[in-house]
C-alpha positions in Angstrom: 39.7 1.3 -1.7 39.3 -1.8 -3.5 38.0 -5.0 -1.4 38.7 -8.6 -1.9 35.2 -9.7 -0.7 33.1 -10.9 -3.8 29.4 -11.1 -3.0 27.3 -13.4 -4.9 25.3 -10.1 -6.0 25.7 -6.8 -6.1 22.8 -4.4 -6.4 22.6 -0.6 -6.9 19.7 1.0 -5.6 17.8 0.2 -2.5 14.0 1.4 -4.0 11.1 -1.3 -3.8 13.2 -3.3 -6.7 16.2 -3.5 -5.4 14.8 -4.3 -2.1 13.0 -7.8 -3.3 15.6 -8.1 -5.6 18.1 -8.7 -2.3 15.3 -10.5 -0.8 14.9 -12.9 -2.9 18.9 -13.9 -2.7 18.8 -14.2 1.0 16.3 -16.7 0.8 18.7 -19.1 -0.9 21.5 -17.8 1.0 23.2 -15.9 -1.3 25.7 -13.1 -0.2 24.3 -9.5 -1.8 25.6 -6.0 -1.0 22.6 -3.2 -1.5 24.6 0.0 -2.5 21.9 2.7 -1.2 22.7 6.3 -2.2 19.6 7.8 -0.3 18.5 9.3 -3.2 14.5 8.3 -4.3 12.1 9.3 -6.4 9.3 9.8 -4.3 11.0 11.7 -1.7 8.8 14.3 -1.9 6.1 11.5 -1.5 4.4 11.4 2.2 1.8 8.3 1.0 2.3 5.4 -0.7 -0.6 3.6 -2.3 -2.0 0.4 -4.5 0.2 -1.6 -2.6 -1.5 -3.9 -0.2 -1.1 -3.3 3.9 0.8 -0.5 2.7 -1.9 2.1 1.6 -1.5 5.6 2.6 1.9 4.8 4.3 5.1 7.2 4.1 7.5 5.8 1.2 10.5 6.2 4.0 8.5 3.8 6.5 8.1 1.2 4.2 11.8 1.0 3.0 12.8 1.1 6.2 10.9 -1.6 7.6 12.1 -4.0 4.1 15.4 -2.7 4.9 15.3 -3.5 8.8 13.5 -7.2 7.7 16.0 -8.3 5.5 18.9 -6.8 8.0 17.2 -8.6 11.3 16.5 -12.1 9.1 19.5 -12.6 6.7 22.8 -12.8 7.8 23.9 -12.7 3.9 23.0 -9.2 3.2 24.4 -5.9 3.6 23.8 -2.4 3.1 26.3 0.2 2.1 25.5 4.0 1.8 27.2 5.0 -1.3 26.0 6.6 -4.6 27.8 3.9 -7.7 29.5 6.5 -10.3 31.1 3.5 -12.2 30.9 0.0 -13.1 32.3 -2.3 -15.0 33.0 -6.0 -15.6 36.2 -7.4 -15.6 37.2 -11.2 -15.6 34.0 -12.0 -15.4 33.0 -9.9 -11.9 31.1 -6.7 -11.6 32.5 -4.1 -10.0 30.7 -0.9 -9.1 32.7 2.1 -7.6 31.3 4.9 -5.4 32.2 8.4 -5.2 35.0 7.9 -2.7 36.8 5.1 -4.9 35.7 2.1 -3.1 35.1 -1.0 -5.2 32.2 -3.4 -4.6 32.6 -6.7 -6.3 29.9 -9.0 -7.5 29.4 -12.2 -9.7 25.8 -10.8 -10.7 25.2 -6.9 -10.9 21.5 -5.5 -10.0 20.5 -2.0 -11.7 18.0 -0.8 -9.1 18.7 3.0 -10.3 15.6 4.1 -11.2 14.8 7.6 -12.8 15.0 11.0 -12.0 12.1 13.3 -12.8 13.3 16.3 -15.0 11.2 18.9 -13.1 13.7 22.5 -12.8 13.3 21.7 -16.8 9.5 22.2 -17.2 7.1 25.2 -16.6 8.6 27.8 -14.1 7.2 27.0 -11.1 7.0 23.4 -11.8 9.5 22.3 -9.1 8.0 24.2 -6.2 4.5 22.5 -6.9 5.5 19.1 -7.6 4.2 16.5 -5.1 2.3 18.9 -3.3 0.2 20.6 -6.3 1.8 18.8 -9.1 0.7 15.2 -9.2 2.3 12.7 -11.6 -0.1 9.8 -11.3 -3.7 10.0 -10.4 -3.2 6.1 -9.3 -0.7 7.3 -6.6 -2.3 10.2 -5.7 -5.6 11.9 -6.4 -7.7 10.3 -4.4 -6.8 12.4 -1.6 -7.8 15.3 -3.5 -11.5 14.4 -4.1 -14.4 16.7 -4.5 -11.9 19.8 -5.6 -14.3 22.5 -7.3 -11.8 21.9 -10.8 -8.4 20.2 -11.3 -5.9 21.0 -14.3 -3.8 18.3 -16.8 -0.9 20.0 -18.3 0.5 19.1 -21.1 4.8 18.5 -21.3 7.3 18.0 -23.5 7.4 15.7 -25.2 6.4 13.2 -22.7 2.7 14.6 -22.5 1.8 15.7 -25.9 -0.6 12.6 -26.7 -4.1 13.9 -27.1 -5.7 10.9 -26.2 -3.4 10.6 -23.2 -4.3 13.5 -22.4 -7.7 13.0 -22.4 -7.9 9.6 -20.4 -5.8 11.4 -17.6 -9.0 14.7 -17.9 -11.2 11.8 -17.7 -9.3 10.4 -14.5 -9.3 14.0 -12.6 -12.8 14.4 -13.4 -13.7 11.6 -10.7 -11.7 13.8 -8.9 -13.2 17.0 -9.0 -16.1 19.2 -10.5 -14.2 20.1 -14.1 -11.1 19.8 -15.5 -8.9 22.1 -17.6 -6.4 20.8 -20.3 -3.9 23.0 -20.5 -1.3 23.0 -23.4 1.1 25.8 -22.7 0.7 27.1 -26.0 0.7 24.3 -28.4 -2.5 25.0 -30.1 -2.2 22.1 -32.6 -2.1 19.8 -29.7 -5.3 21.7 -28.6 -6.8 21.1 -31.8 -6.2 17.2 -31.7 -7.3 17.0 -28.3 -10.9 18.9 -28.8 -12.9 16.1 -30.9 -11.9 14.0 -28.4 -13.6 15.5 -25.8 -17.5 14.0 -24.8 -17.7 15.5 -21.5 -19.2 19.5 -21.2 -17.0 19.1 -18.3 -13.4 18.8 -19.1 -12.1 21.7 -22.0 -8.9 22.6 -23.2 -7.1 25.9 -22.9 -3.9 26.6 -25.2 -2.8 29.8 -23.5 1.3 30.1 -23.1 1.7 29.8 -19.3 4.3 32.2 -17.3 4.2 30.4 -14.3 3.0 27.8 -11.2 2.4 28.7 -7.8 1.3 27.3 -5.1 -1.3 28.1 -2.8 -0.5 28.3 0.9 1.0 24.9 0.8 -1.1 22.9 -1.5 -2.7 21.3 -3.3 -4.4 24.6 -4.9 -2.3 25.4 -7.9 -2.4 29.2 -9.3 -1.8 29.5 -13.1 -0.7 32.5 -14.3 -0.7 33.0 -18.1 2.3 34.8 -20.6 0.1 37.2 -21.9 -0.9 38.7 -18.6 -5.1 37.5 -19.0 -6.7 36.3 -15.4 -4.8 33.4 -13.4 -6.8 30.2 -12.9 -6.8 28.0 -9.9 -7.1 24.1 -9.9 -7.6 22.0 -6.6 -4.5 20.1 -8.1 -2.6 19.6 -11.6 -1.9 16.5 -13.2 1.4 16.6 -15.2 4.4 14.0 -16.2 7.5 16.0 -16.5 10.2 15.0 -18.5 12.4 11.9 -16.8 16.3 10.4 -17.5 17.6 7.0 -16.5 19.6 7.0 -13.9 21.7 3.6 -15.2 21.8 5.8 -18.5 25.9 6.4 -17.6 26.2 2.5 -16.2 24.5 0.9 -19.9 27.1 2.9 -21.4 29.7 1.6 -19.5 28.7 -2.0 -19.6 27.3 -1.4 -23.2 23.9 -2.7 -22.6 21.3 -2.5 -25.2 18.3 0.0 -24.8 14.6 0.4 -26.0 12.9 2.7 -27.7 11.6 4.6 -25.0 15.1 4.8 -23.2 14.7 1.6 -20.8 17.6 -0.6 -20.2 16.2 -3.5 -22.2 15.4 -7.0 -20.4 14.4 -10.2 -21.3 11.4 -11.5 -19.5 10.7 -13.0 -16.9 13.8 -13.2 -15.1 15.1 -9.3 -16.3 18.5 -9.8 -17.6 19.6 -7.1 -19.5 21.8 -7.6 -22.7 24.9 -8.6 -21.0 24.9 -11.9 -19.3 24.4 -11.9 -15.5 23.7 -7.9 -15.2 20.2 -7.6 -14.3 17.5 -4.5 -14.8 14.5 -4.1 -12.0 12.1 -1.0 -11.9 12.1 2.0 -13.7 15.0 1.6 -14.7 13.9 -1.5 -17.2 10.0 -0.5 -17.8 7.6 2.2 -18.7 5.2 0.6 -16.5 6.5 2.7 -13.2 5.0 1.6 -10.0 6.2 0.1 -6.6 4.1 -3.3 -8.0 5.6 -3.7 -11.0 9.4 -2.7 -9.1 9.0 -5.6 -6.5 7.9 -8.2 -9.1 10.4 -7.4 -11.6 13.4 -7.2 -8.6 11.7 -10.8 -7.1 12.5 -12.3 -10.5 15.8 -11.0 -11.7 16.4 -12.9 -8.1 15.4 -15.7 -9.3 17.1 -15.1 -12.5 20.4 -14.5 -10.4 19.7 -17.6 -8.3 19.4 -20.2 -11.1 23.0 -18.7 -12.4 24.6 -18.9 -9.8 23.9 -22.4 -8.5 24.1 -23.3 -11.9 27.9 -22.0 -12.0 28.4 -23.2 -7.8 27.3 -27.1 -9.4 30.0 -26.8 -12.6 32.8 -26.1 -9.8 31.5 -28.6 -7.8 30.7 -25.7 -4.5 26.9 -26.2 -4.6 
């Protein structure tokens, strides 16, 4: 069903981005429609942290309470639960549609999609352990796993083949824990680039091919069990980066928007406007620098961004 209602903005994706992203319309009273499909990447997440008055909160808790502020405060936003599976811009509007057919029109578009973490594709086992023995970021969480007897950093690809990425994440766990295990799931070049890096008597690498994860009781304990059948290893947690897509890949396609090296939507600084004019990029979905920080900053100023264009446009029509 298409609508004849144009909102001032529409944004996809109602994560920490697009969030402050709306917020920061509705403070100069703009209309903006968040299109919120329910799907996040932190789902499996129960804590949140390095945000301030936020630390060691559930994910769900703090969009909710963003979602009920802006809801209970501005009159000019609106939520819709829909997943966008098209947009598109034509005469000079966006238009995003949602699985059902229904058309959401906007003079500014908002890619708030985010990424989607490629777990079923990495070590067997992987998925069942992620967020609860499986830890992508020792910032978000690690902490919590302090004082483990030894903790493991596995190696994916091709996201985590960097020696000396490898090594600063070892060094990371081993505040964590007692020692830590590099594992390289059978890539023994990698496991010859990554030994002379190694100072600590601590941290050490093993290049064994890996059959599978499990994990123990219900975490964090993380069993290894090794290809060629030798004895299975047990970390007090695993540090790994799986392999990740965009999920606005299918949407820069369709509104042709240019894209960087390391598969971001690509935006112009400060204000995060992607290629095409008046289509903005927030979050993960426009950085490599993946955090709920650097999500709310970038979606506060493609708000701004959106802001100055459109009063700019309301003053050349005289409807300022």
């Amino acid at each position: 069903m298409e609508s004849n209602t144009v909102h001032d903005a529409v944004v996809i994706g109602a994560g920490p981005a697009g969030l402050s992203l709306a917020g920061a319309l509705a403070r100069q009273v703009h209309t903006v429609l968040v299109l919120d499909s329910g799907e996040y990447r932190n789902e499996r997440s129960q804590h949140m942290h390095n945000v301030a008055g936020w630390d060691h909160v559930d994910p769900a808790v703090f969009r909710a309470k963003a979602k009920e502020d802006l809801q209970r405060r501005y009159a000019s936003v609106e939520f819709q639960s829909a997943k966008a599976v098209e947009v598109r811009k034509v005469d000079n509007i966006f238009e995003a549609v949602d699985q059902e057919g229904n058309v959401y029109k906007g003079r500014k578009l908002g890619l708030a999609t985010g990424v989607e973490d490629l777990i079923a594709a990495e070590v067997e086992g992987f998925a069942e352990c992620w967020g609860r023995g499986v830890f992508h970021c020792l910032f978000c969480h690690g902490f919590e796993e302090r004082g483990a007897p030894s903790a493991g950093v596995l190696s994916t690809s091709p996201l985590g083949q960097h020696p000396a990425q490898l090594v600063s994440i070892a060094r990371m766990a081993k505040r964590l824990s007692d020692q830590v295990t590099i594992y390289t799931n059978g890539n023994h070049t990698l496991a010859a680039q990554i030994s002379p890096l190694i100072r600590s008597s601590k941290i050490s690498v093993d290049a064994r091919p890996i059959a599978r994860l499990n994990l123990v009781d219900s975490g964090p304990q993380v069993r290894i069990d090794f290809a060629d059948g030798s004895a299975s290893a047990t970390e007090g947690f695993v540090s790994s980066h799986p392999k990740m897509r965009q999920r606005a890949e299918k949407f820069a396609d369709e509104l042709g928007l240019e894209m960087t090296d390391a598969g971001n939507v690509k935006v112009t600084a400060p204000f995060n406007e992607t290629s095409l004019k008046g289509c903005f990029a927030v979050g993960d979905a426009a950085t490599v620098m993946e955090s709920v920080i650097e999500a709310m900053h970038m979606g506060f100023f493609a708000g701004v961004g959106c802001v100055a264009q459109l009063q700019e446009e309301m003053e050349a029509r005289d409807e300022l």
